[in-house]
N, C-alpha and C positions, 0 to 999 in steps of 0.2 A: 504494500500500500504506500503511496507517494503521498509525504506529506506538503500541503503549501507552503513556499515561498523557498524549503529546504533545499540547501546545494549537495549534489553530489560529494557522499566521503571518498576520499581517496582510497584505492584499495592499497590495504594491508596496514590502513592508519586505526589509531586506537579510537574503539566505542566509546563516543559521547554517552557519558549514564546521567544520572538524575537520579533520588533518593525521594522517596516521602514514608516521615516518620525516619527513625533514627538518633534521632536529637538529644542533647545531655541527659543524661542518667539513662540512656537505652543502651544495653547490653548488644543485642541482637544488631544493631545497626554498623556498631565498631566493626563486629566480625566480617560483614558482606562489605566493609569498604578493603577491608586489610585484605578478603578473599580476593575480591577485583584488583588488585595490584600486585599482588605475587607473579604473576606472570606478565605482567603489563599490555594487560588486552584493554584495557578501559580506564577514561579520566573522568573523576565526577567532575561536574561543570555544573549541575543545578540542584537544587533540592527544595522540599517543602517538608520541613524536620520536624514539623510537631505541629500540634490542634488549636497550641497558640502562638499568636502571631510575634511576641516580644520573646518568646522562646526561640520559633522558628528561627527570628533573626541573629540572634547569639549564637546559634547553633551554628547557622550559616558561615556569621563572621568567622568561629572558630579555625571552621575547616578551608577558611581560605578561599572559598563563593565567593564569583564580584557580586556586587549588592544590586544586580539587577537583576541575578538569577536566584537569590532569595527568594520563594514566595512562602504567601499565607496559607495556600492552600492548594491541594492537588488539582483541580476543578482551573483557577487559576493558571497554574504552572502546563498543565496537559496543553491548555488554548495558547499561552504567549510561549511557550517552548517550539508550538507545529508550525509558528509563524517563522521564525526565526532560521535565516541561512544556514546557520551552524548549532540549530536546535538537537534535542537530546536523539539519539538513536535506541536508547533501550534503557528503562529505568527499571534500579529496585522498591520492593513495596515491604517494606520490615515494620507494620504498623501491628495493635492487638488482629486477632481474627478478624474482627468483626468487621474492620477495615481494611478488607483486602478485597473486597468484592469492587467496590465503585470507584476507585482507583485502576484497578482493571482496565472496566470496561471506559473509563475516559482516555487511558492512555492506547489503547485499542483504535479507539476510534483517531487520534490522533496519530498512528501508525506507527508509534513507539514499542517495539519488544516490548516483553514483561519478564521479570524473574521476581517471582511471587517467595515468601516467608511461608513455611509449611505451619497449620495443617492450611488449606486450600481457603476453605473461609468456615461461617460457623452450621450450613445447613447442605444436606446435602441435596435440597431444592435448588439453593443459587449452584452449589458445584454446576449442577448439569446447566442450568443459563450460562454460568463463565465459560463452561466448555463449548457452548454455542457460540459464545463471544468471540472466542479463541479459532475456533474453526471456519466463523463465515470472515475474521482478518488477515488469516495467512503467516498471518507474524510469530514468532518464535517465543514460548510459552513456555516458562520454566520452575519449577516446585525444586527449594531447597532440602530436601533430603538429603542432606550434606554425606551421611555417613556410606551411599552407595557412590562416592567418591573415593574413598581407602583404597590402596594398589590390592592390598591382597582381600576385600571384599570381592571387587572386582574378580580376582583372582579365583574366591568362593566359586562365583555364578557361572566363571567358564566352565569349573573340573565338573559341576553339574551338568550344565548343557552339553560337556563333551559325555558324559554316560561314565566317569570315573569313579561315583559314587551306586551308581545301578538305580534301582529304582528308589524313589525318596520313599520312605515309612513316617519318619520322626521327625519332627521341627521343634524346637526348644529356640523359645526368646525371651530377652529379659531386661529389662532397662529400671533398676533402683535409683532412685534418690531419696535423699533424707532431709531436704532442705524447708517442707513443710511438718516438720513433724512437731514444732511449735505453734504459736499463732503469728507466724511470719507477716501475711498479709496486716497485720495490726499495728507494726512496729514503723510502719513508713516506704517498706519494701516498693520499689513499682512495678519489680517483677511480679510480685507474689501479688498484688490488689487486682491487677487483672485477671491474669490466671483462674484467680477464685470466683468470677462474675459471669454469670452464665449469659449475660449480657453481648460481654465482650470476647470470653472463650467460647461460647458456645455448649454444648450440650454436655462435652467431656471437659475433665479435671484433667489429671493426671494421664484420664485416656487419649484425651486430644493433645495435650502439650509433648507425653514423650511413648504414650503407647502408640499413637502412628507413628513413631519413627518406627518399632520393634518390629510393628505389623510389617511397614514399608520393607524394610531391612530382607525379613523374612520371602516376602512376596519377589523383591528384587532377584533375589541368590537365587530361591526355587523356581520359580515363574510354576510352581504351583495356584490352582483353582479355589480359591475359597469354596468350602458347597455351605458350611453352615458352622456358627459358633453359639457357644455358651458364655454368659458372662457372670460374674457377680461384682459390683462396684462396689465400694466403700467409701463412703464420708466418716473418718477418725477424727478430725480438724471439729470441736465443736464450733457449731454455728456454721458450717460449710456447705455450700448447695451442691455445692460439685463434688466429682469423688478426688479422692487423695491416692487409692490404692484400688489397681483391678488384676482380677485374675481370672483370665479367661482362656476358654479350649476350642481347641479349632479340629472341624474335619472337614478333609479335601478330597475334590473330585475323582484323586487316584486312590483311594483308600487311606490317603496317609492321616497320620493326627501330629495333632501340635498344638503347645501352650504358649500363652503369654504372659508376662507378671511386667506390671507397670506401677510403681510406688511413689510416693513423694515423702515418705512417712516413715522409710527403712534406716534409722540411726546405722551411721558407718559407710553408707554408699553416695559416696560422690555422683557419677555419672558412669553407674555401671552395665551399659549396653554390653550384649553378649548376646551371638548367634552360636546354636548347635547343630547341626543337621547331618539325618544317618539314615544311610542306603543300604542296599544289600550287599553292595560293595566296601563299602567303607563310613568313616563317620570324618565332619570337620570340624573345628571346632575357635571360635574368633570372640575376643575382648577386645574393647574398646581403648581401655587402660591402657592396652600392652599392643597399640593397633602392626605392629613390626613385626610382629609369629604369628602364624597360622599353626592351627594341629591340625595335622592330617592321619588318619588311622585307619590305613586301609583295613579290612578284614584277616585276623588270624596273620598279622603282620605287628612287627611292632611300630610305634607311633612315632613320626615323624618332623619336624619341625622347617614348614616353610618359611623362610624370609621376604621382607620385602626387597625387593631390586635383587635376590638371590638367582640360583640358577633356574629353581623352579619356582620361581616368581608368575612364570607365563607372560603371554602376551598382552593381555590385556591388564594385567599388575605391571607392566613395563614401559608402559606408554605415557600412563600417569604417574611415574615414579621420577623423580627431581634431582634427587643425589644418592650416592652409593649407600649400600646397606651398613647397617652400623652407624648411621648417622639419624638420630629418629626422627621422622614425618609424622605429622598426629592432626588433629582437632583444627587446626586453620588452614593446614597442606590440601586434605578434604576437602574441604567447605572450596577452596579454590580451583580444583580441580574442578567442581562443579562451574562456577564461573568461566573457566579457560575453555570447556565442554561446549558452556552455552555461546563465548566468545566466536568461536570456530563454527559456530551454525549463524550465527549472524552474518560473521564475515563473507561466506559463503553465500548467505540470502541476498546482501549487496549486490552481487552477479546473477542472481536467481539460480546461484543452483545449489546442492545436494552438500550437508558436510562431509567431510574424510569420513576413510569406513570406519569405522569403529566407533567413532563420539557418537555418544547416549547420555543421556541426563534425564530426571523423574519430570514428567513431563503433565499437562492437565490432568490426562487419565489417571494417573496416579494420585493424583488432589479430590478425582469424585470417587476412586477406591476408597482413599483415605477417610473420607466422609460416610462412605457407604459402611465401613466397618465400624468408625466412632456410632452410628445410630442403631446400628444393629446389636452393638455392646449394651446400647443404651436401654434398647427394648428388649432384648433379654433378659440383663439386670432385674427391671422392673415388674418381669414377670417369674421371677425366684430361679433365673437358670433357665430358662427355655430354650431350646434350641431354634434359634432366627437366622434367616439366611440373608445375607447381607445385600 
């Protein structure tokens, strides 16, 4: 889609970005800018950082915005950015849930990319509009799933798709935190106020904030079938509408099972995402922690330990790996990868054509998966464990 008045970028020049939401005291906003620059695919040049406007601006100044690409509001920013010769080519959208939806679709219609903050937004009604959005503009459409960026996740998905592990049976996932297991949101937190508002998260607590990553993670590696899950959610947190802790069992359309455990509530656990997965061939086995070893365990063999950048790294762990093994990649290497991924399908769409082979990134679909499992958790839960198909 060709925006007005906009000049041709040069090819193999860096993506003009633009940011809405990010803004001091935002976590999430630091990380997609540090991702976007690891590899030097993109320079921010505009932003509208926050809901208020004397924020926005501080925000702005901080990061070095001329103060005419300041704006107050996204709404704003999407119309005087499509005018503009050297207007944005693809922005991020790191606001709560609940603003991810019409951000979108303005910058959609402005002919700006999007690389969206997971989970997608808070219903799995608007999912499927966004993905309408997404598909009648053509434009490159991206969900931060950061952790399907790791070399040796990646590495996961291949020995699967190559038949290394035989038929899938078992999925174990698991993503702890302990960071609400006070009354966080009470203290001033701004992570934790939102999270808790069903407002602005959405339907899910703990299941939307870090049990789609689990879900994703899992779905990525296997490109297993969801056919139907069980849930039970918890609210520990007195006074919490939303859950803190879920634990839910999955069964898939090839016979296989598998669980999820998603907590906010687990004193001791930082950010302990963990994928397990076991075929009839063998079993793998991945921490977050420790994202540089893989366990690989073939059958009636002893257990093996993949590296990243190693020999048996593979192809697809090699392509996204930066520097030699023994030097560790983790948590913002990720997350950049995914950026450098979505880079490369831009650059590409410049010319109108197809990215290199290989570049994937979690894409709409995977944003109304995402939503499709948060609501089917949801109405499980609420019906003592019922088995709902997503």
């Amino acid at each position: 889609m060709a925006i007005e008045g906009r000049s041709e970028t040069k090819k193999g020049g860096k993506i003009r970005l633009g940011m809405v939401g990010g803004g001091e005291g935002a976590f999430i906003g630091a990380v997609h800018r540090i991702a976007s620059r690891i590899d030097d695919h993109y320079e921010l040049v505009a932003g509208a950082l926050s809901s208020t406007p004397e924020k926005a601006r501080r925000s702005g100044e901080a990061l070095g915005l001329a103060a005419d690409r300041i704006y107050d509001d996204y709404e704003g920013m999407a119309k005087a950015e499509a005018k503009r010769p050297d207007g944005i080519e693809a922005v991020s959208i790191v606001t709560p849930n609940n603003a991810h939806a019409g951000p979108t679709y303005a910058f959609l219609k402005a002919g700006a990319h999007v690389i969206c903050d997971k989970p997608l937004t808070v219903s799995l009604a608007e999912a499927k509009k966004m993905k309408a959005a997404v598909e009648k503009s053509g434009l490159v459409f991206a969900l931060t799933h950061n952790y399907t960026g790791y070399p040796l996740v990646r590495r996961m998905r291949e020995m699967v798709r190559a038949g290394e592990l035989g038929e899938i049976r078992l999925v174990q996932a698991e993503y702890p935190q302990d960071w609400l297991t006070g009354p966080t949101e009470t203290t001033g937190n701004k992570q934790a106020e939102w999270r808790v508002d069903p407002k602005r998260s959405g339907a899910g607590g703990s299941l939307g904030d870090i049990g789609t990553h689990a879900y994703n993670l899992a779905d990525y590696v296997t490109g297993l079938e969801l056919a139907e899950l069980a849930a039970d959610l918890t609210s520990f947190g007195a006074g919490r509408q939303l859950d803190d802790n879920g634990q839910i069992m999955l069964r898939y359309a090839n016979g296989a099972r598998g669980a999820i455990w998603a907590s906010q509530v687990a004193p001791g656990n930082e950010n302990g995402l963990r994928l397990r997965v076991y075929g009839t061939k063998g079993g793998l086995d991945w921490v977050q922690a420790n994202p540089n070893y893989l366990m690989w365990s073939p059958y009636e063999k002893s257990t093996r330990i993949i590296t990243r950048g190693g020999p048996d790294a593979g192809e697809a762990g090699a392509r996204v790996t930066r520097i030699p093994p023994g030097h560790p990649e983790g948590y913002l290497e990720g997350f950049a990868n995914i950026y450098s991924e979505v880079a490369l399908a831009i650059k590409a769409a410049r010319s109108g054509k197809k990215p290199p082979k290989g570049v994937h990134f979690p894409t709409i679909d995977d944003g109304v998966k995402g939503l499709a499992f948060v609501e089917a958790a949801v109405k499980s839960s609420k019906a003592n464990g019922k088995w709902v198909k997503p």
